[in-house]
N, C-alpha and C positions, 0 to 999 in steps of 0.2 A: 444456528444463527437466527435472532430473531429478525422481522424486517424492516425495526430501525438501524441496526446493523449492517444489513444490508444493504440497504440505503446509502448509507456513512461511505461505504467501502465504495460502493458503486460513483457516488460521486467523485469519490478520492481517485479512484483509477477514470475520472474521463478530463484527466489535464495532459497533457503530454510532458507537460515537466516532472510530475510526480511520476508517469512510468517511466521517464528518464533516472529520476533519484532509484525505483526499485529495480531497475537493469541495474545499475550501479552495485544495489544493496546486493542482489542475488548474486553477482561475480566476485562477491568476498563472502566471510564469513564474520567478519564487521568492519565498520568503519566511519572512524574519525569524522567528527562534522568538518573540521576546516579542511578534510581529502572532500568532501560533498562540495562545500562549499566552490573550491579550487576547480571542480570540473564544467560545475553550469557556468554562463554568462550573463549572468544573473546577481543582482546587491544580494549579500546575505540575508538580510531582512528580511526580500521577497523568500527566498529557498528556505529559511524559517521556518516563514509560514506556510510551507507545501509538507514540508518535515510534520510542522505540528498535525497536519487535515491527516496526512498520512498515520501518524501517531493517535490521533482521535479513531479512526478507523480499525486502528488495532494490525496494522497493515506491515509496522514496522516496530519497535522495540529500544529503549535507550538507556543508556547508563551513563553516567560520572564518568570522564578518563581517570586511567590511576593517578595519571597529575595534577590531577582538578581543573585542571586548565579547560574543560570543554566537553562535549559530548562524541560517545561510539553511541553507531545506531547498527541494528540488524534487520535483515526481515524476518516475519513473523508467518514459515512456511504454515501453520495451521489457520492461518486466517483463511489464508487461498482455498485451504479445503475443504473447510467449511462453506466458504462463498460456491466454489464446484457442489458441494452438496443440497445448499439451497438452491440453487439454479434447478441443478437435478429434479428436485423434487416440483419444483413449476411444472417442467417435462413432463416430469412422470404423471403430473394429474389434468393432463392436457385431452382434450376429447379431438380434438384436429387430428388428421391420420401425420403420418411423417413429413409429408409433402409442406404442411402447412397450410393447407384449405380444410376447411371446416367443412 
């Protein structure tokens, strides 16, 4: 993951609505924008737009319903693991012992 990506993603997961939307996503295996929609308390519009930050980040995944009527979203377990793997590697080229003092 490179660290505009990173970035992207980092931003996306510091709203509490958007890790609201991916608890959601992760207890299914997709789901309906108006099942999204239906559970925040929130105008569409606004959860949209948390849909799309998270879609930009690559965080989540979406398709056409088969009845054209709307969108299924899913998440996108490799984003996560790549995001764990960048983290990682910060770690790993860290000269501070465990503790976290230098």
């Amino acid at each position: 993951m490179d660290d505009n990506l990173t970035a992207a993603v980092a931003k996306a997961l510091a709203h509490p609505t958007r890790l609201q939307i991916l608890r959601l996503l992760a207890s299914q295996t997709e789901c309906r924008g108006a099942d999204v929609f239906s559970e925040l308390p929130l105008a569409q519009s606004t959860v949209s737009e948390h849909l799309r930050i998270l879609k930009h980040a690559e965080l989540i995944s979406s398709r056409p319903e088969t009845s054209g009527n709307g969108m299924v979203y899913c998440l996108n377990p490799r984003a996560f693991e790549d995001l764990i793997a960048a983290l990682s590697g910060i770690t790993a080229a860290s000269i501070c012992n465990p503790t976290g003092r230098c």
